[in-house]
Backbone as numpy.savetxt, mean C-alpha at the origin, in Angstrom:
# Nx Ny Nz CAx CAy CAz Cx Cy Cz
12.39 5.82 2.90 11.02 5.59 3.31 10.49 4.26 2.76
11.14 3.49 2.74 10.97 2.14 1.87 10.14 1.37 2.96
10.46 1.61 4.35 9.55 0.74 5.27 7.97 1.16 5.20
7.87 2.23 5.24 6.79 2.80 5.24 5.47 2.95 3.45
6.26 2.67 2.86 5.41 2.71 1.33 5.14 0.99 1.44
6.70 0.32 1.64 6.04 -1.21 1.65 4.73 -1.51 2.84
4.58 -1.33 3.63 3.35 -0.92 4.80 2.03 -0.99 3.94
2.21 0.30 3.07 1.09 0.68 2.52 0.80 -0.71 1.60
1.79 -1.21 0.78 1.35 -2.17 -0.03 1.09 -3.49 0.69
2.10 -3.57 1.63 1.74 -5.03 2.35 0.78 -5.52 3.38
0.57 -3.93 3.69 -0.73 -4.39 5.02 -1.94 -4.22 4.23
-2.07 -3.70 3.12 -3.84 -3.10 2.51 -4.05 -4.42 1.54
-4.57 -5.61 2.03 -4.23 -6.41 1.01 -5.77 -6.67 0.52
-5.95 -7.50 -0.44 -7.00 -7.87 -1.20 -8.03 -8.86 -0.27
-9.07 -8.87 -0.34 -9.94 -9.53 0.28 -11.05 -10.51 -0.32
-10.76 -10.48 -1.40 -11.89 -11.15 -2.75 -11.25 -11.32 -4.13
-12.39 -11.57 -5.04 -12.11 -11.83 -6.51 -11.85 -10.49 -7.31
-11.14 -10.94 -8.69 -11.40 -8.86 -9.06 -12.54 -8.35 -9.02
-12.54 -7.33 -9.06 -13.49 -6.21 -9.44 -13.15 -4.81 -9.44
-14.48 -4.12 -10.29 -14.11 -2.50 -10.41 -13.69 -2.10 -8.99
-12.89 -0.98 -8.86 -12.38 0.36 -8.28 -13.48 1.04 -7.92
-14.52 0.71 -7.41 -15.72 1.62 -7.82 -15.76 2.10 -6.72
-14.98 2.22 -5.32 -15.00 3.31 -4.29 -14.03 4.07 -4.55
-13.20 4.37 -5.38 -12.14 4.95 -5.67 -12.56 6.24 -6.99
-11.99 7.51 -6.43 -12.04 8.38 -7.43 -10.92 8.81 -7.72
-11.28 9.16 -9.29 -9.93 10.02 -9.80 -9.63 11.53 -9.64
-8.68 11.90 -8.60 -8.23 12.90 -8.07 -8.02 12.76 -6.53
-8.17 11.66 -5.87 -7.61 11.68 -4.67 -6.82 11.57 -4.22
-6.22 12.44 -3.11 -5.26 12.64 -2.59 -5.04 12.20 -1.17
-4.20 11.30 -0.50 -3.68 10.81 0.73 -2.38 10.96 1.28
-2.29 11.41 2.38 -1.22 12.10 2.70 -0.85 11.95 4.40
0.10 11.25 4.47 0.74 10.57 6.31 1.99 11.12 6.40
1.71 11.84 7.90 3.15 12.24 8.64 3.57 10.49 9.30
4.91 10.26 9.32 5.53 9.01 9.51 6.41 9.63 11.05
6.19 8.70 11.71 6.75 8.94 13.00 7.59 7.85 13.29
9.13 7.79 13.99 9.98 6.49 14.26 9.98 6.97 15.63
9.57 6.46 16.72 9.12 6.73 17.79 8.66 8.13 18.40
9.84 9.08 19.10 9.02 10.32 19.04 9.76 11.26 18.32
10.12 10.75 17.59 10.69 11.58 15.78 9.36 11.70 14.92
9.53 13.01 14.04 8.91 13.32 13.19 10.13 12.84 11.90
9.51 11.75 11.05 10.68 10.96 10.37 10.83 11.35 8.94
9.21 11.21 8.21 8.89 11.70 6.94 7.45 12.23 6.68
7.43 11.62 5.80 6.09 11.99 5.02 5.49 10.92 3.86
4.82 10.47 3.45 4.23 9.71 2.31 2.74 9.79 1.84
2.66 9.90 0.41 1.70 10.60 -0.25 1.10 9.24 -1.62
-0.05 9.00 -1.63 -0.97 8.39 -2.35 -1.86 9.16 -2.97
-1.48 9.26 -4.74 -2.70 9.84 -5.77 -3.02 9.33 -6.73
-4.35 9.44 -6.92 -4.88 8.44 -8.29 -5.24 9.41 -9.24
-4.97 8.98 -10.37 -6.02 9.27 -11.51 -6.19 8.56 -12.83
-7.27 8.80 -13.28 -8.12 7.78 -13.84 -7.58 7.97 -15.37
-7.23 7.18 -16.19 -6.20 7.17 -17.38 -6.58 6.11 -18.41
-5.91 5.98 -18.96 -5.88 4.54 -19.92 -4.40 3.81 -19.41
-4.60 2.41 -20.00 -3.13 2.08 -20.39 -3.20 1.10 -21.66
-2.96 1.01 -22.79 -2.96 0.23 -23.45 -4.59 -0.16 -23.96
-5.09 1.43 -23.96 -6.73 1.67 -24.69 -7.10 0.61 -23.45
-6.77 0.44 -22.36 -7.52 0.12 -21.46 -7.60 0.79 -20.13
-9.19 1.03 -19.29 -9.56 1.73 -18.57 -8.62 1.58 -16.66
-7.77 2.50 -17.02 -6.89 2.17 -15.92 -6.98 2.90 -14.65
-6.03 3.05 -13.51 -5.98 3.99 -12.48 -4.50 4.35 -12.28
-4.06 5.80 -12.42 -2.39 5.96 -12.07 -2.64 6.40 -10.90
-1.42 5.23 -10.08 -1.61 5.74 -8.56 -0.07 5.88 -8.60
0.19 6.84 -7.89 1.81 7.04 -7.51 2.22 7.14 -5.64
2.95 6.54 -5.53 3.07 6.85 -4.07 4.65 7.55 -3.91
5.06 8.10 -2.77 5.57 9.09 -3.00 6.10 8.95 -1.01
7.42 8.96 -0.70 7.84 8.87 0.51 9.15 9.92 0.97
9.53 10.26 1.86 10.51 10.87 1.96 11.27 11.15 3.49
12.07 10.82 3.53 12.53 11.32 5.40 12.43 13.13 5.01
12.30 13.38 6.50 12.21 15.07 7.01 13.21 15.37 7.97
13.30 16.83 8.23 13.74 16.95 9.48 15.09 16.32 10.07
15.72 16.24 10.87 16.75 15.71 11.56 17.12 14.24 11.31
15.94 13.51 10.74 16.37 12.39 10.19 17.17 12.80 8.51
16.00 13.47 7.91 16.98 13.40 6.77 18.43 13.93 6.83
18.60 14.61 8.10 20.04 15.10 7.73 21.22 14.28 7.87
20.65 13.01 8.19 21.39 11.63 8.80 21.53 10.41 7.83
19.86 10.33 7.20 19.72 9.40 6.23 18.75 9.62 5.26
18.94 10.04 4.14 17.87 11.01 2.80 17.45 10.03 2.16
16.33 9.60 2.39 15.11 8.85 1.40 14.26 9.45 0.47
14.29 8.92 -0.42 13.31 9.21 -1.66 12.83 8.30 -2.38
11.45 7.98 -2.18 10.97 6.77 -2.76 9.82 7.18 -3.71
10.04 6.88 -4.77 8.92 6.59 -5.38 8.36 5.33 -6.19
6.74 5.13 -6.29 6.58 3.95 -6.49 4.94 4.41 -7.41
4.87 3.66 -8.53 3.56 3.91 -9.59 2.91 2.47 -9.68
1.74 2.87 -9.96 1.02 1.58 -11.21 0.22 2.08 -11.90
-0.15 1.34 -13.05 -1.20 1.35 -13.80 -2.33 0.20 -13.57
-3.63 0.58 -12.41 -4.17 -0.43 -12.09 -5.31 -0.90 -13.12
-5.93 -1.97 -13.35 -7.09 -1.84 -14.42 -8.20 -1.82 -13.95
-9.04 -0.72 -14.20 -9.91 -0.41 -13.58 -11.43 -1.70 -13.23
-11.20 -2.51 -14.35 -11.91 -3.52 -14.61 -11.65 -4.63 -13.51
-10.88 -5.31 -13.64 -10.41 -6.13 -12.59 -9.45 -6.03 -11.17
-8.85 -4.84 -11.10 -8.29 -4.22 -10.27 -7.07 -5.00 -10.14
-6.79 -5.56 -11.27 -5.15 -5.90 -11.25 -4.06 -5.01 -12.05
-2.77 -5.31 -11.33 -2.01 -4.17 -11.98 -1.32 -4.74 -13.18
-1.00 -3.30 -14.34 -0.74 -4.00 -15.41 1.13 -3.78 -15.58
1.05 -1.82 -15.17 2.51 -2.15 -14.96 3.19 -1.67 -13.43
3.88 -1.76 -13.24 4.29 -1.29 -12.43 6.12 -0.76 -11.69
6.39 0.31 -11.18 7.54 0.87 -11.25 8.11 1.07 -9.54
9.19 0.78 -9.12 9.76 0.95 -7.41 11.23 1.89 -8.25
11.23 2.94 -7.81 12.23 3.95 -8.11 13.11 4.35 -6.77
13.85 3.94 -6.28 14.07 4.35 -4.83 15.60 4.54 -4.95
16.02 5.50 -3.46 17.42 6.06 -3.08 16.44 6.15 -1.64
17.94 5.58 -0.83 18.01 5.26 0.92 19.24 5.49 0.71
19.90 6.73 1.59 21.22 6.64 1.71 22.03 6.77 0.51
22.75 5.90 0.76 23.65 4.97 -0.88 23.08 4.16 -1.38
22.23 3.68 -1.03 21.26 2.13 -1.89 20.37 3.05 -2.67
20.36 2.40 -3.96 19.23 3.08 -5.18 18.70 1.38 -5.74
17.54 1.58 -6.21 17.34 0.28 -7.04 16.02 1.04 -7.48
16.13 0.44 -8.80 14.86 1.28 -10.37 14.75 -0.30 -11.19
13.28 -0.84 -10.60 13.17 -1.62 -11.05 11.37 -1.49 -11.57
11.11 -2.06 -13.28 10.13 -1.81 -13.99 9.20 -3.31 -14.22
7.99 -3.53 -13.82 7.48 -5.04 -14.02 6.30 -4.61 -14.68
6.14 -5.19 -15.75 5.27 -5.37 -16.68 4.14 -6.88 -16.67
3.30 -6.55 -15.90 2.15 -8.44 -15.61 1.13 -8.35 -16.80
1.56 -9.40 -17.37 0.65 -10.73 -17.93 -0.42 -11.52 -17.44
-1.28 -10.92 -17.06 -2.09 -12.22 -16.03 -2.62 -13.12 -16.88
-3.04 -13.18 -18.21 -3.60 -13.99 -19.23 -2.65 -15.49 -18.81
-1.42 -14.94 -19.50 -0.47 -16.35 -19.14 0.13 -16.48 -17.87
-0.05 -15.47 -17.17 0.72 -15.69 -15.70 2.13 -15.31 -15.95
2.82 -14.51 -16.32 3.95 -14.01 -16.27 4.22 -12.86 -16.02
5.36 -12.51 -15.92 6.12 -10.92 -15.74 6.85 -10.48 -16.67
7.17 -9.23 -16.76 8.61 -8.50 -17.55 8.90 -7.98 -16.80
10.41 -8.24 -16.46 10.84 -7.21 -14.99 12.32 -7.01 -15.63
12.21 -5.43 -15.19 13.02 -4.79 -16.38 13.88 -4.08 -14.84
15.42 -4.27 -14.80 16.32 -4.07 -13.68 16.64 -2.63 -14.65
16.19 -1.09 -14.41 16.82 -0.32 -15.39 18.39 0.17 -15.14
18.94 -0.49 -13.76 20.54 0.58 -13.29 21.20 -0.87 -13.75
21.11 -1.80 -13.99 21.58 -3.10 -14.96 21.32 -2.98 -15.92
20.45 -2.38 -16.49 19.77 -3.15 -17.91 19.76 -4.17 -18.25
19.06 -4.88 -17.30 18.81 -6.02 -18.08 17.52 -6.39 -18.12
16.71 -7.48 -18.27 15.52 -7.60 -18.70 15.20 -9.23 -18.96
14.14 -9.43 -17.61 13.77 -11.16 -17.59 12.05 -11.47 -17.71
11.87 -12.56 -18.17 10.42 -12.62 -18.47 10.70 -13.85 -17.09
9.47 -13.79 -15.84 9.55 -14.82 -14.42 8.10 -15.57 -14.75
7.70 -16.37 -14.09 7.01 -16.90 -13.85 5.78 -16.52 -12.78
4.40 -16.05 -13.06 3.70 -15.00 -11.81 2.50 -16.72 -11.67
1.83 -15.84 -10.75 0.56 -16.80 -10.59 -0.46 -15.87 -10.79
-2.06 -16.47 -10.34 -2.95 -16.04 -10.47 -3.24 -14.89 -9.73
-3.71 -13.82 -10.14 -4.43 -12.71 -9.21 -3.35 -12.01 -8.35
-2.59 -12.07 -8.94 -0.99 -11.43 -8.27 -1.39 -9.47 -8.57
-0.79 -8.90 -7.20 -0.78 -7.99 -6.99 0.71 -7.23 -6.49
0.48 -5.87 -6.73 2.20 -5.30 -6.50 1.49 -4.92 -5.85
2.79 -3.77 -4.49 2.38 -3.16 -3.40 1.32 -2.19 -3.24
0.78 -1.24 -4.37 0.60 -0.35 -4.96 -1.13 -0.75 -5.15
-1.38 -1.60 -5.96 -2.74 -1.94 -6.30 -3.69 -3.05 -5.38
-2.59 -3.45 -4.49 -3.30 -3.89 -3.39 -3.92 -3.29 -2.31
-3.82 -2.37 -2.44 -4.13 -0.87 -1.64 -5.27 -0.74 -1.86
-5.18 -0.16 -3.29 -6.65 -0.04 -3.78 -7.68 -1.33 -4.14
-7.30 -2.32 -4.25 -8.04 -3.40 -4.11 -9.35 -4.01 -3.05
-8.68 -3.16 -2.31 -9.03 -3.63 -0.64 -10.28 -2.74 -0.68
-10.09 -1.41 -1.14 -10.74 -0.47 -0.56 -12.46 -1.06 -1.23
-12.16 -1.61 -2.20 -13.61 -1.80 -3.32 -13.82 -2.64 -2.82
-14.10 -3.02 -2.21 -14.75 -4.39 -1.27 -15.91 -3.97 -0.75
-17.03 -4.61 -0.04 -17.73 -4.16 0.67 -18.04 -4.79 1.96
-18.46 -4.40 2.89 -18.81 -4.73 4.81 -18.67 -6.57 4.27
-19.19 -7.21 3.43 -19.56 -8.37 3.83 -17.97 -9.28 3.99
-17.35 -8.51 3.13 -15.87 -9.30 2.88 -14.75 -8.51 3.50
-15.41 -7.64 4.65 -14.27 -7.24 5.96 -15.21 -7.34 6.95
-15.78 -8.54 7.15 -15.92 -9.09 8.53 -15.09 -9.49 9.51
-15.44 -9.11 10.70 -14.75 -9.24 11.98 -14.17 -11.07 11.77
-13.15 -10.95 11.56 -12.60 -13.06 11.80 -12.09 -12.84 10.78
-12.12 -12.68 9.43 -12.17 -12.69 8.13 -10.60 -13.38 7.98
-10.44 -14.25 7.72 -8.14 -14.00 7.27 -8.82 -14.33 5.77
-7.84 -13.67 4.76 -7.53 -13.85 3.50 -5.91 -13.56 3.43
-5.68 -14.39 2.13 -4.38 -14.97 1.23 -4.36 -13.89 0.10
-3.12 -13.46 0.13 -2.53 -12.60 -1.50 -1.36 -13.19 -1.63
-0.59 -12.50 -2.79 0.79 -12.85 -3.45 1.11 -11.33 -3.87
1.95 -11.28 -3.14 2.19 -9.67 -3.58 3.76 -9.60 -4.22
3.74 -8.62 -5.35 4.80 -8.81 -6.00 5.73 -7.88 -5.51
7.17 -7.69 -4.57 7.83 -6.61 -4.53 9.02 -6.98 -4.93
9.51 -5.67 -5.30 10.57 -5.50 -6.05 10.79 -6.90 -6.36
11.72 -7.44 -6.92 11.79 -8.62 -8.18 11.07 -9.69 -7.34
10.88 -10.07 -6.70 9.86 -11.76 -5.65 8.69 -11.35 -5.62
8.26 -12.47 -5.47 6.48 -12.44 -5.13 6.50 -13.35 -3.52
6.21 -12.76 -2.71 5.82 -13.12 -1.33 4.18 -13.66 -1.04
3.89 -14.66 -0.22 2.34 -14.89 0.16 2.17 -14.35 1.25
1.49 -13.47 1.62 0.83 -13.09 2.98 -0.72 -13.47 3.31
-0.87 -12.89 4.42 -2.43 -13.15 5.00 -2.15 -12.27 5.65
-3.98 -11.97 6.08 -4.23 -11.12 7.35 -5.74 -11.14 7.74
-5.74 -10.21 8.79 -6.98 -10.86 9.51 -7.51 -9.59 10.11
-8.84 -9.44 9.93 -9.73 -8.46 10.37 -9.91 -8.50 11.95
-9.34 -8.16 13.05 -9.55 -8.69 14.88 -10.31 -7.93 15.40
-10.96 -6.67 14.98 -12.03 -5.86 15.69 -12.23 -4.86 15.06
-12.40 -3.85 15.86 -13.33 -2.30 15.39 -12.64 -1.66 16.31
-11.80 -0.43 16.47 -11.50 0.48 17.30 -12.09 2.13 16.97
-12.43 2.81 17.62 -12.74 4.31 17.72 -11.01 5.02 17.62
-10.84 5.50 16.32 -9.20 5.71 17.02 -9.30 7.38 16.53
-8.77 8.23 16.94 -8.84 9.85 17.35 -7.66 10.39 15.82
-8.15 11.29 15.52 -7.02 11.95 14.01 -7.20 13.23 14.47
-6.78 14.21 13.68 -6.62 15.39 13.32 -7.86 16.17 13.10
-8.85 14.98 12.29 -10.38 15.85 12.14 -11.09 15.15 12.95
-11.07 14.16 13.83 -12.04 13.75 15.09 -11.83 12.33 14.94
-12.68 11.93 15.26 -12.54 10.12 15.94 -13.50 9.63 14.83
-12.60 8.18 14.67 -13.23 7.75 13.17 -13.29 6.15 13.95
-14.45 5.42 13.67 -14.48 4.16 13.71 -13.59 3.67 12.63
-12.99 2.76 12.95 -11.98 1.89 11.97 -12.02 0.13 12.10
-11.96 -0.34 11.17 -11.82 -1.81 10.88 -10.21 -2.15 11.72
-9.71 -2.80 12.20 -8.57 -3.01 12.67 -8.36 -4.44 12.25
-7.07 -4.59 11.61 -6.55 -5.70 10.93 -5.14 -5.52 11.14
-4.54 -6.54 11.49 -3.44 -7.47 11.74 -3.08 -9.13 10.31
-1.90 -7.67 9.60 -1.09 -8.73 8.76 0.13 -9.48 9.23
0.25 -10.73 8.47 1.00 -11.74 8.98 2.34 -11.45 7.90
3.08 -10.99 8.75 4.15 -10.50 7.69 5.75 -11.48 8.05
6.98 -11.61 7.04 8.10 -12.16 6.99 8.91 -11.94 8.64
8.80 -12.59 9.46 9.99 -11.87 10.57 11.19 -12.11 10.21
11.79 -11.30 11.27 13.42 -11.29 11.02 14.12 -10.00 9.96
13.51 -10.10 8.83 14.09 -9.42 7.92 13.61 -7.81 8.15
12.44 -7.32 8.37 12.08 -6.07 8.82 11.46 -5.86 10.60
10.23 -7.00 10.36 9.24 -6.65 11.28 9.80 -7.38 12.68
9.44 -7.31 13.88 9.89 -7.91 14.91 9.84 -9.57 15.02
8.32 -10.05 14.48 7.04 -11.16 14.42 6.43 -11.06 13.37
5.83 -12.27 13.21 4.88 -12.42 12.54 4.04 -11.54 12.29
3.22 -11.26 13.35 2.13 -10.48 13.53 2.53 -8.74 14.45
3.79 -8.08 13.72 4.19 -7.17 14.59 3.72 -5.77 13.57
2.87 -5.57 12.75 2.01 -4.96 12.18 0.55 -4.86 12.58
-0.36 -3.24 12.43 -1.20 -3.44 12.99 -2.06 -2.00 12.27
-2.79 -2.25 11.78 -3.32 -1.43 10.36 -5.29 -0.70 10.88
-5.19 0.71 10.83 -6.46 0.58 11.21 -7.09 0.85 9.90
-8.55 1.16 9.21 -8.62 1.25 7.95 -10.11 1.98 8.48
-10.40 3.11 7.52 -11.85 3.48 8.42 -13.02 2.88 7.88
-13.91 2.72 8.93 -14.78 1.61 8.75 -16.46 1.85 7.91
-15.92 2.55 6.62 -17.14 3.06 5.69 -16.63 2.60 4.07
-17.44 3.34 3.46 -17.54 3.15 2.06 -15.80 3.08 1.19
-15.17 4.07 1.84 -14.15 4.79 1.59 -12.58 3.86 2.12
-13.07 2.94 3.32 -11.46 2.10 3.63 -10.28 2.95 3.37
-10.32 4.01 3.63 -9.11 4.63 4.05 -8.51 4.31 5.28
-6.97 3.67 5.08 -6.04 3.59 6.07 -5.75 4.22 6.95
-6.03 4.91 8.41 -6.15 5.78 8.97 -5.15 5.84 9.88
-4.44 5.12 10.41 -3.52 4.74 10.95 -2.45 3.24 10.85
-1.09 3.39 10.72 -0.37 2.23 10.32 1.33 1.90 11.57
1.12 0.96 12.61 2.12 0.68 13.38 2.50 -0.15 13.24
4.13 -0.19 13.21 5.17 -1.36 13.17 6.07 -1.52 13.67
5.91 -2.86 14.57 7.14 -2.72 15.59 8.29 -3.49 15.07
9.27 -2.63 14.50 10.59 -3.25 14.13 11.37 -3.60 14.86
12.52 -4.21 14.39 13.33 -4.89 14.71 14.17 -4.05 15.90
13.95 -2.94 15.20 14.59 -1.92 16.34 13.82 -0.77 16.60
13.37 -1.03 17.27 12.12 0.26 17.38 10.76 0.48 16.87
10.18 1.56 16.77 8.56 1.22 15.99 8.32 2.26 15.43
7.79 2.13 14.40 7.33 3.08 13.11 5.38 3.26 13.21
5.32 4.40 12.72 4.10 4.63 12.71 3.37 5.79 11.94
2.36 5.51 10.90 1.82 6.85 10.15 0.62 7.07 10.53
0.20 8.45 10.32 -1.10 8.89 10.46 -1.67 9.94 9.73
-2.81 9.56 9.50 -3.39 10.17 8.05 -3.28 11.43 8.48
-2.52 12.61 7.57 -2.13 14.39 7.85 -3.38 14.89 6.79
-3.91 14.35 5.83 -4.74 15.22 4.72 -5.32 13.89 3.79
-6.89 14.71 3.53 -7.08 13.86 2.46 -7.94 14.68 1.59
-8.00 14.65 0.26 -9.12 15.32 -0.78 -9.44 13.85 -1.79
-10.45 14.90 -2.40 -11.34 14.24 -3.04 -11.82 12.88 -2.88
-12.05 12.41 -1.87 -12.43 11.04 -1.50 -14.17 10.66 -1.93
-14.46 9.68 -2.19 -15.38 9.47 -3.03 -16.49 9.42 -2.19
-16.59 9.66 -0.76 -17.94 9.28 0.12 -17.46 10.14 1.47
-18.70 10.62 2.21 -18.02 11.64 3.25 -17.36 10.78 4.30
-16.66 11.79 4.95 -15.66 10.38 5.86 -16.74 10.58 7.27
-16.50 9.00 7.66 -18.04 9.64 9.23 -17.07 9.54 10.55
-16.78 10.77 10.77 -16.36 11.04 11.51 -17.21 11.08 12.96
-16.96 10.22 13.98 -17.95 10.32 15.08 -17.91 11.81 16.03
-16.88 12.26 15.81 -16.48 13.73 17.05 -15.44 14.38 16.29
């Protein structure tokens, strides 16, 4: 489920300077059935709670992926992925990608410095252990998520493109993306206005294009991701929100 957790981190990206988490509560739960065309493929799960790290006021978010069904009996994914975000500036302090696809495993641990701009990225099925070079306001897949959500209407305006640096697994990549409209799009509990944004992601290596991602996010207090499509290289992937608790503002559901 590695396509689908990176999604979550690479399409929800940051839109401003730090700041508190302050649409975000501790105990929420997010939860997407993953579809690879008209397969039921997996599942992936987003939970926070509100912690310390280092006597400082943090957020543990864990995300959590898995194939189902007739896929897994073909190809067994298990992904998991943490941070410790700071609740203060909404940057992450550590962060963990634990994953098995198949035969591929990789358990890799990054520890950010933003004071000096560096990393500790700790390879644990090597053991080994390198201090890299980060930049400013650098984000992993994980806390860019929640970054986004603390924003408010003025800085997800319709036009909007903004720039991140997102850190995955050992590289730091630059993306953008861009706010292109408002859609009414239909769920499980009724029709939710949503922000619709289009990230500019690496082609070739996963996505079809540039722009072959297409992210809806609902369009209130709350920026919950409500729907997520990607047309790959071979085919197209797609999640949709199955459950959510404790969310910090009611969701406005139009129908």
């Amino acid at each position: 489920m590695k396509k689908i957790l990176a999604l979550f981190g690479l399409l929800i990206m940051t839109f401003g300077s730090a700041q508190k988490l302050q649409n975000i509560q501790s105990g929420e739960v997010l939860r997407y059935r993953i579809h690879y065309g008209l397969l039921n493929a997996g599942t992936a799960s987003l939970t926070t709670l509100k912690t310390t790290y280092k006597g400082q006021p943090h957020f543990y978010v864990k995300g959590y992926g898995k194939t189902t069904g007739a896929v897994r009996a073909f190809f067994k994914v298990e992904d998991h992925y943490e941070s410790f975000i700071n609740y203060q500036t909404g940057l992450p302090s550590y962060y963990v990608r634990n994953v098995q696809e198949g035969g591929y495993t990789q358990h890799f641990q990054t520890v950010f410095n933003h004071q000096n701009q560096t990393l500790l990225l700790t390879d644990k099925e090597k053991n080994t252990t390198a201090t890299l070079k980060s930049v400013k306001g650098i984000q992993d897949m994980l806390s860019a998520f929640y970054y986004l959500r603390s924003l408010d209407d003025s800085d997800l305006k319709v036009g909007s493109v903004k720039k991140l640096n997102v850190w995955i697994d050992d590289e730091m990549f630059p993306f953008q993306l861009k706010v292109v409209g408002t859609e009414n799009v239909k769920t499980r509990f009724g029709v939710i206005n949503c922000l619709k944004i289009v990230p500019q992601v690496i082609s070739g290596r996963v996505f079809k294009d540039k722009e072959g991602v297409t992210l809806w996010v609902s369009n209130d207090a709350n920026h919950i991701p409500i729907s997520i499509k990607a047309e790959l290289a071979v085919g197209s992937l797609k999640a949709d929100i199955e459950s959510y608790s404790n969310v910090k503002y009611p969701m406005k559901f139009i129908k």
